[in-house]
Structures are given as structure tokens and as C-alpha cells.
TIGU-297273 format. One record per residue (C-alpha): residue number from 1; x, y, z; residue in one letter. Coordinates in steps of 0.05 Angstrom, whole numbers, plus 5000, padded with zeros to 4 digits. Example, Ala and Ser with C-alpha at 12.3 -4.5 7.8 and 13.67 -1.06 7.14 Angstrom:
% TIGU-297273
SITE,1,5246,4910,5156,a .
SITE,2,5273,4979,5143,s .
***
This chain:
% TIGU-297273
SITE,1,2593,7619,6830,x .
SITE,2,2596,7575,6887,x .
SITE,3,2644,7572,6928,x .
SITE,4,2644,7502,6956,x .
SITE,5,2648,7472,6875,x .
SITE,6,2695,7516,6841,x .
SITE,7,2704,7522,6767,x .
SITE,8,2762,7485,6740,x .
SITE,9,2741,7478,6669,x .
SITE,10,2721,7404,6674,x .
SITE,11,2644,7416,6691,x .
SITE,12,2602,7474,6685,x .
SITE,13,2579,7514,6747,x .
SITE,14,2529,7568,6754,x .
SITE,15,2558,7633,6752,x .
SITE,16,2618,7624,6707,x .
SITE,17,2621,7684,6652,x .
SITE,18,2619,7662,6582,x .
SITE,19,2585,7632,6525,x .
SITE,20,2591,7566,6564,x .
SITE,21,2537,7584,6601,x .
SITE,22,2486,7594,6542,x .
SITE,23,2509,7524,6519,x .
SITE,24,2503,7492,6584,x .
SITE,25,2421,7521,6600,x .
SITE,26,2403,7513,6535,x .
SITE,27,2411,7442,6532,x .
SITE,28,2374,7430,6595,x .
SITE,29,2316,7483,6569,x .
SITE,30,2309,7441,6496,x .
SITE,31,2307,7380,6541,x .
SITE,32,2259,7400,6591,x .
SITE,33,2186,7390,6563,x .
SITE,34,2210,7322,6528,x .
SITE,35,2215,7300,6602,x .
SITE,36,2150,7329,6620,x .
SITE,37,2120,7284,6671,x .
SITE,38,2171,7230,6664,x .
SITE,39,2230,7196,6722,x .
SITE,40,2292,7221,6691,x .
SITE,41,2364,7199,6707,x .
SITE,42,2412,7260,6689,x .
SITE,43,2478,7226,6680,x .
SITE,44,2534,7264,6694,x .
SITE,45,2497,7318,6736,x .
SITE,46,2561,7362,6766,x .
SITE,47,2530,7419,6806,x .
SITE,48,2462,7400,6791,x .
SITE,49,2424,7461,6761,x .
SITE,50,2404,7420,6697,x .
SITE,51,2370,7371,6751,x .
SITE,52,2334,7420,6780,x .
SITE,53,2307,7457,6725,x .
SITE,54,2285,7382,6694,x .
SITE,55,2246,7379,6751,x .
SITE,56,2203,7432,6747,x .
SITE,57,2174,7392,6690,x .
SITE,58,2197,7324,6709,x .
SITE,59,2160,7272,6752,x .
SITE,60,2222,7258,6789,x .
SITE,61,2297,7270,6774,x .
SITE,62,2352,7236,6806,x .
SITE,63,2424,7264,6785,x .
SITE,64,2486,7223,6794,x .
SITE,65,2555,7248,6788,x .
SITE,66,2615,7208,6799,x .
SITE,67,2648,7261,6842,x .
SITE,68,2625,7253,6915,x .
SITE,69,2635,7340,6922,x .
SITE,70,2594,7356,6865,x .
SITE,71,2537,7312,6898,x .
SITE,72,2546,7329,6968,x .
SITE,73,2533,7400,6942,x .
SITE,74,2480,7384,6897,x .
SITE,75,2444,7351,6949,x .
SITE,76,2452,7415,7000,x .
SITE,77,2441,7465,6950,x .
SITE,78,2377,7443,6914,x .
SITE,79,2352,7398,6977,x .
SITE,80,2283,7438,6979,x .
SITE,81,2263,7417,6907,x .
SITE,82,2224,7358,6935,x .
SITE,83,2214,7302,6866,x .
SITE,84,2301,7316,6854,x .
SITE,85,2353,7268,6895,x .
SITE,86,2428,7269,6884,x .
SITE,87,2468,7203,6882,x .
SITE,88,2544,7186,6868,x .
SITE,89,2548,7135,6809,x .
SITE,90,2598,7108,6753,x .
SITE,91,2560,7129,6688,x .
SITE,92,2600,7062,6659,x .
SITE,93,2562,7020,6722,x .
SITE,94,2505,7054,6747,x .
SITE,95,2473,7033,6811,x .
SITE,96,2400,7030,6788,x .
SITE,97,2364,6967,6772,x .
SITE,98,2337,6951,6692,x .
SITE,99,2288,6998,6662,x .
SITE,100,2279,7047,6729,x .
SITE,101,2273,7111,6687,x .
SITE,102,2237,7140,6626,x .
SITE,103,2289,7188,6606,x .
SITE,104,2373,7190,6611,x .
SITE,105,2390,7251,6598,x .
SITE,106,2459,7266,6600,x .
SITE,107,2497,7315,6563,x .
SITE,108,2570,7331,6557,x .
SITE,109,2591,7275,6590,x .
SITE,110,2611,7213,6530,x .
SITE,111,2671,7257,6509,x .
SITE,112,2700,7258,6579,x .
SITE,113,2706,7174,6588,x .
SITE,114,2744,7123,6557,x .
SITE,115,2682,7076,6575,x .
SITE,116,2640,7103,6524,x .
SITE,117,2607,7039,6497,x .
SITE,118,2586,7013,6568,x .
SITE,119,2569,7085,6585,x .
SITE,120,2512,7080,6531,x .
SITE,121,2499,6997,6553,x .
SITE,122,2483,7023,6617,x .
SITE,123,2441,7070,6589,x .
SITE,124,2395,7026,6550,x .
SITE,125,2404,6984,6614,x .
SITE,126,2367,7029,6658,x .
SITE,127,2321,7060,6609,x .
SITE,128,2244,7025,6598,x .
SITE,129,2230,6995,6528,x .
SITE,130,2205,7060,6503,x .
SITE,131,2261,7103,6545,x .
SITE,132,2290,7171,6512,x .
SITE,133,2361,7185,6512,x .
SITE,134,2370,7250,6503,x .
SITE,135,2450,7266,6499,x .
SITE,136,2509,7314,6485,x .
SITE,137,2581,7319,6457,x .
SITE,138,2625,7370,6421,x .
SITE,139,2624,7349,6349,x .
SITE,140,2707,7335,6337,x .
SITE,141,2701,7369,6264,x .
SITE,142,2686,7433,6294,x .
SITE,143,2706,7441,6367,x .
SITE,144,2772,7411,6358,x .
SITE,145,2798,7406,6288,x .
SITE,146,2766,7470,6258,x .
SITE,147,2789,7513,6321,x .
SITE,148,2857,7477,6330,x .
SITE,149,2825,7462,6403,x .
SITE,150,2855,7415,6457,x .
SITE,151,2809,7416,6516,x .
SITE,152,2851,7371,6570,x .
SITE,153,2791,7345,6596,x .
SITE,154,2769,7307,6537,x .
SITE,155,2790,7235,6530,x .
SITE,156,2760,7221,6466,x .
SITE,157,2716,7266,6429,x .
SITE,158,2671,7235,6368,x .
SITE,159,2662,7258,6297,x .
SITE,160,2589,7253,6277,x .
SITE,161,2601,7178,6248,x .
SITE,162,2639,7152,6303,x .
SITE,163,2576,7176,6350,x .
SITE,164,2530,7149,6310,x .
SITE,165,2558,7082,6306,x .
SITE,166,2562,7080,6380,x .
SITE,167,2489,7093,6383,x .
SITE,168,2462,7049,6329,x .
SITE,169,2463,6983,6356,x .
SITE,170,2427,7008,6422,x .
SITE,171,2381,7059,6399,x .
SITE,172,2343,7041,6334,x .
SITE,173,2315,7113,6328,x .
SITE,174,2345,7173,6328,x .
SITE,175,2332,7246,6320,x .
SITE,176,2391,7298,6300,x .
SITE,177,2401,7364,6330,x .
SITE,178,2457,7424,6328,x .
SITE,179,2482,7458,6370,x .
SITE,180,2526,7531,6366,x .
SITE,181,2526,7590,6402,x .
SITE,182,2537,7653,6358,x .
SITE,183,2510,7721,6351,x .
SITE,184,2443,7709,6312,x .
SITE,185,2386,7758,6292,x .
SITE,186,2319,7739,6324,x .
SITE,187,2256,7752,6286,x .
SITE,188,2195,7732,6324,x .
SITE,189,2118,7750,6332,x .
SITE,190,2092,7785,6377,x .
SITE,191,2029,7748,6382,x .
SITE,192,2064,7680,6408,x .
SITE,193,2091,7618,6383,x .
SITE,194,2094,7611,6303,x .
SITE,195,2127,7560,6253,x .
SITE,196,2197,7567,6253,x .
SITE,197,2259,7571,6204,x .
SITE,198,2337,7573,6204,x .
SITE,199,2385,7597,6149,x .
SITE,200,2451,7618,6147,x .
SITE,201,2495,7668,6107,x .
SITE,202,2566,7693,6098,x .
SITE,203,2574,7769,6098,x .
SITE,204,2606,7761,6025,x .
SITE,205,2539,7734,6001,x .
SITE,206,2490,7753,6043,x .
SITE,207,2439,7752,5993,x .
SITE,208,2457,7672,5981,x .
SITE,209,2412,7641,6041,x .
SITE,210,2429,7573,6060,x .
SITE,211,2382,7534,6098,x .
SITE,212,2394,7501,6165,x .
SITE,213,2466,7503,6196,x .
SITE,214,2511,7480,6165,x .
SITE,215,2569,7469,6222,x .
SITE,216,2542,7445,6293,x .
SITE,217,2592,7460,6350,x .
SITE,218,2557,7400,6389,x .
SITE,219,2519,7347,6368,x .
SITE,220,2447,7327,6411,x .
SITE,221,2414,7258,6398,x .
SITE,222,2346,7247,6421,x .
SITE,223,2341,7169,6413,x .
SITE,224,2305,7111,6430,x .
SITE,225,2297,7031,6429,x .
SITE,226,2224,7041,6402,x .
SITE,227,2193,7081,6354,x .
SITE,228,2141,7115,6385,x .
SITE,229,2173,7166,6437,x .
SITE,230,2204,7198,6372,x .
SITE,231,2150,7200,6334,x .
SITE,232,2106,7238,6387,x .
SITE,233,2166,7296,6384,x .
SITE,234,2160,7345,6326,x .
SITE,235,2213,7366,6311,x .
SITE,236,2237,7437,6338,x .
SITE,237,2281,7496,6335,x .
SITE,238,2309,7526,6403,x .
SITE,239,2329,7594,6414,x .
SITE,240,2363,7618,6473,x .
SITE,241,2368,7699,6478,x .
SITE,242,2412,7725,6535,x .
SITE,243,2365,7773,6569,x .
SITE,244,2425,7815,6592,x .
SITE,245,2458,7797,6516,x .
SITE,246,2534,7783,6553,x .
SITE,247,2555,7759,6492,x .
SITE,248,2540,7826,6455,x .
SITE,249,2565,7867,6510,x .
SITE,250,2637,7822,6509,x .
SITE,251,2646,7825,6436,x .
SITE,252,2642,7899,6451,x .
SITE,253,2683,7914,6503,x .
SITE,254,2736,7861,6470,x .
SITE,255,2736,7911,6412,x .
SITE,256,2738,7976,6446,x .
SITE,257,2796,7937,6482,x .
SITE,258,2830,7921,6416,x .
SITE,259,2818,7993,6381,x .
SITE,260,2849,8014,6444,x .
SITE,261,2915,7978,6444,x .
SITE,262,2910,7986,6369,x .
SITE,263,2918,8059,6382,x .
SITE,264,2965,8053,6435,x .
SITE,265,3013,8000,6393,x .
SITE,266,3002,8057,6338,x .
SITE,267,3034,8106,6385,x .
SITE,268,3087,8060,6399,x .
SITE,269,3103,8053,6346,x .
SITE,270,3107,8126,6325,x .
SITE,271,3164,8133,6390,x .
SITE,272,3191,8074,6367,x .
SITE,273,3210,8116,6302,x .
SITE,274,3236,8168,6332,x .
SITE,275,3273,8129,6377,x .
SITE,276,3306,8090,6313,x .
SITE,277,3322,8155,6286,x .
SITE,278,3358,8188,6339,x .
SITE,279,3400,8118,6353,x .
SITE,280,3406,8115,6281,x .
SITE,281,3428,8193,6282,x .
SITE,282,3475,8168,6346,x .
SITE,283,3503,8114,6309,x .
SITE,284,3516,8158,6250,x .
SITE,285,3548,8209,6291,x .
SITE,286,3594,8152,6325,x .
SITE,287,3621,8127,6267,x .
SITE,288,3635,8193,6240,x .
SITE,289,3672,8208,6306,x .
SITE,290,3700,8142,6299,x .
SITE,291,3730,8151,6231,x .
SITE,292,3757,8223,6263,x .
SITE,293,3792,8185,6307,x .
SITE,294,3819,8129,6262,x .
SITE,295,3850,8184,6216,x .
SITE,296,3880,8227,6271,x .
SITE,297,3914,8163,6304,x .
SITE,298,3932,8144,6242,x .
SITE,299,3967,8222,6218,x .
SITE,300,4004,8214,6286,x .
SITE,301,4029,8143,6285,x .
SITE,302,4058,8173,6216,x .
SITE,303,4076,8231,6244,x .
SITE,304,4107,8187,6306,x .
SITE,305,4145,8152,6254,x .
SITE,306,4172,8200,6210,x .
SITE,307,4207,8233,6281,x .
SITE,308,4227,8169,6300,x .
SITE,309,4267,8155,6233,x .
SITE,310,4301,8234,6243,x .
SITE,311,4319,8212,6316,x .
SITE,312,4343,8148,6289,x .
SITE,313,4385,8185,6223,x .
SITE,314,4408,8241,6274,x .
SITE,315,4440,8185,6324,x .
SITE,316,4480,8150,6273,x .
SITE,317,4499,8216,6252,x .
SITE,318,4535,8239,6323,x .
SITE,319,4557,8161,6324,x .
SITE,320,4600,8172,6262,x .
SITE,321,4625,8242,6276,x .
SITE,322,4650,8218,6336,x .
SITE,323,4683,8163,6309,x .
SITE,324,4716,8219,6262,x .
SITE,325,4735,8263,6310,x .
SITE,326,4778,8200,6353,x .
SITE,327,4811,8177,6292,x .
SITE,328,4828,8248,6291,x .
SITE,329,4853,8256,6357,x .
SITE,330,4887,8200,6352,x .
SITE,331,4929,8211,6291,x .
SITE,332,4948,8285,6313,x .
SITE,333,4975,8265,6385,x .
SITE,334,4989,8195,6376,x .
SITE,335,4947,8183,6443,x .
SITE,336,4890,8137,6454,x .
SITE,337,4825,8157,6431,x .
SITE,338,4793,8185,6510,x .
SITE,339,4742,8130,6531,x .
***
């Protein structure tokens, strides 16, 4: 990852672990050989890897980016790809004169701006009469509602209507794609390309095919003013395969991670049981001592009590004797009772 355009989560960069790297490169792989020999403008170009691999097929590429860092090191990193310049532009006013380019391509990028109608104005602006768009965005259904997702980044994101009425009165002709990364099985020939097909099953009737897919995570619009550039594209399906399958070896680790601390919260929990029964053997024993306790105090506050009534009955005993024996006195010697 480089270090002078680190990864914040707003734009991709090269090098960041994840599936969001076999979203990003796939995107700029499916759009490669539709800009086959063509100027492109990639809108939106961040670090400016999807530039350079457009080039490879492209004519010429220029990438603009709104962020002066991003193109200062887009323009040092990739400066010996010679038919690929860099330029800092607003994608809502882009500094290009009318119809300079064949192709816009410019993908996760409408979802991030509030401008999004002059976004695409400028677009058709700077695109020939028989330019190709070719563009990006999370489809809202899926990304955000199905996943209960809030990426803080996105200012508005578009279900599949609302894109499509943004589109409509700019671009006449349009060609669907979708777009998820998942874990897939591969089937292919070994003797080269072949017709193609994509189907979809749940695990609880996996003998039920459905074909196509039915949820795309992103949405990717190949459109244009004119009819022809469409209808010289067959349509086509695009698989990526991760040579070093990081997806695979993630799920993996994630669940020898969780059959891990699935064990060890097991174990826990077993000590945690033993723990509850000693306290609750503790507690038991403490109330029982308790209850000891409240019963002796109790015998000798009785006990206290019943002595304390004798002393009392044994005073006024002596008290009265006394009393007797003065009277006594008195009436035998006709003296004073002594003090």
C-alpha cells in the first residue's frame, strides 16, 4: 500500500486486503477491451491503477481526481506509462472542452456527490456523439438496506430506478450489468474461451437452478447517446478468480478463528459453572452460618432477658426486706430507722 495515499476507506488503493480489491480490478478488467484503442477520461481516478491498466489497451487515458494528493501521486507513480496523464478536476465541472473523449469511464464515484445530475451533464458534455459511458455504483437495495450498511462516505446512493432515471434523458442506450463478489465455482475449458452461463442456487434447493443473479451488489451501465457503440458489444460475462484465492483463505482462517473462541467460550463457560457452584455452595454455607448466628443471638438476648428480669425481681426483693427490717427497728427501739 502506498505510503504517500493512505487508505481511509473513501477510495480504493492498491494493496488494501479484502474483497474490495476484487471489486475494484474487476471493474477496470470488464472495462478494458471496450476502450480498446479509444481516448478515455476516467473520472474519479484516486490512485490511478484503473488508469493505467486502461491504458494498456487504451489510445490515451487521462485520469482526473478532485484531490490534488491522489493526482500528484498518480502522476509520480505511473509517470513512465507514456499515452496516461493525471489532472485535478470537479467531476460536476470538468476542465475539458465538448466531445474530447470516446469513453468516460468512471466507476464508484456518482454515490459519493450530491452533484449527481451535472456529474452525468458533464459527462455527455465531454463525450463524442457516439461516446461510451461506462459507470459504477453500489445498488442501495443491497449494499445498504439488505446489509443494514452506512458507509459515511456515501452522500446519496441510488436504487436501480433512481439510477436509471438519472441516465435516461442523457444516454438513450443502455446496457445492464451486476456486480457481486462471492465465493463462486468456476467451470471452464481447457481449450480456451467458450459460451458462457450464470445460475444461482440456495443450499436448501440446490437442485432448483435459477438463472442469472438475482441480487447485484453494484450496478455497471455501459451507455450511450447513439446506438451503435452498444450494439457492436456482445454482451459478456466476467469472471475474476483470485490467483492466490484471499477470499478462500480468509473465510478459513475467520472460521478456524471462530471454532477457536467457540471452544475457548465453551471452556469458559465450563469454569464459569464451577465457579457458580462454589459461590452458590459459599452463599449457601453463609446463610446457613447466618441463620446460626441469628438463633444464637437470639437464645442469648432471651437468655439476657430472662437474668435481667431475676436481677430486676431480686432488687425489689432486698428493697422491701429492708424496708421491713426499719419498720422493725423502729418499732422495737423507738429510734429512727439508721440512714
Amino acid at each position: 500500500m502506498s505510503d504517500d495515499l493512505p487508505f481511509t476507506g473513501e477510495r480504493f488503493i492498491p494493496g488494501t486486503a479484502g474483497e474490495i480489491w476484487h471489486e475494484h480490478w474487476h471493474r477496470y478488467h470488464f472495462a478494458a477491451p471496450l476502450v480498446a484503442g479509444l481516448e478515455v477520461l476516467d473520472v474519479a481516478c484516486g490512485e490511478g491503477y484503473g488508469s493505467a491498466l486502461l491504458a494498456r489497451r487504451a489510445a490515451h487515458v487521462t485520469g482526473a481526481d478532485i484531490a490534488r494528493t491522489a493526482v500528484d501521486h498518480a502522476r509520480a507513480r505511473y509517470a513512465a506509462v507514456a499515452n496516461l496523464a493525471f489532472r485535478q478536476a470537479d467531476c460536476a465541472a470538468l476542465p475539458f472542452p465538448d466531445a474530447s473523449f470516446d469513453a468516460v469511464v468512471s466507476f464508484e464515484t456518482i454515490e459519493h456527490i450530491a452533484a449527481q445530475a451535472p456529474f452525468l451533464d458533464e459527462v455527455r458534455r465531454v463525450l463524442r456523439a457516439d461516446g461510451l459511458l461506462i459507470l459504477s455504483c453500489p445498488n442501495k437495495a443491497e449494499y445498504s438496506d439488505r446489509r443494514g450498511v452506512a458507509n459515511e462516505f456515501h452522500v446519496r446512493e441510488l436504487y436501480r430506478d433512481e439510477l436509471a432515471a438519472l441516465i435516461a434523458p442523457r444516454f438513450a442506450h443502455v446496457a445492464w450489468y451486476g456486480q457481486r463478489p462471492s465465493f463462486y465455482s468456476v467451470v471452464w475449458p481447457e481449450a480456451g474461451p467458450a459460451r458462457g452461463e450464470i445460475f444461482e442456487v440456495a443450499e436448501a434447493a440446490a437442485d432448483a437452478p435459477m438463472p442469472g443473479h438475482a441480487r447485484p451488489l453494484y450496478f455497471i451501465v455501459v451507455a450511450s447517446a447513439s446506438p451503435a457503440p452498444l450494439a457492436a458489444i456482445a454482451p459478456r460475462l466476467s469472471v475474476l478468480a483470485d490467483r492466490n484465492e484471499w477470499v478462500r483463505h480468509d473465510y478459513e482462517k475467520v472460521m478456524r478463528d471462530l471454532e477457536a473462541t467457540y471452544r475457548r467460550a465453551n471452556d469458559l463457560d465450563r469454569q464459569v459453572a464451577v465457579w457458580h457452584g462454589r459461590h452458590a455452595e459459599g452463599v449457601r454455607q453463609r446463610e446457613a452460618a447466618e441463620a446460626a448466628g441469628a438463633a444464637e443471638r437470639s437464645r442469648l438476648a432471651a437468655r439476657i432477658e430472662a437474668q435481667q428480669g431475676e436481677i430486676e425481681r431480686r432488687a425489689s426483693l432486698r428493697w422491701c426486706l429492708a424496708r421491713l427490717r426499719q419498720r422493725l427497728w423502729h418499732a422495737v427501739t423507738g429510734k429512727p430507722p439508721s440512714a
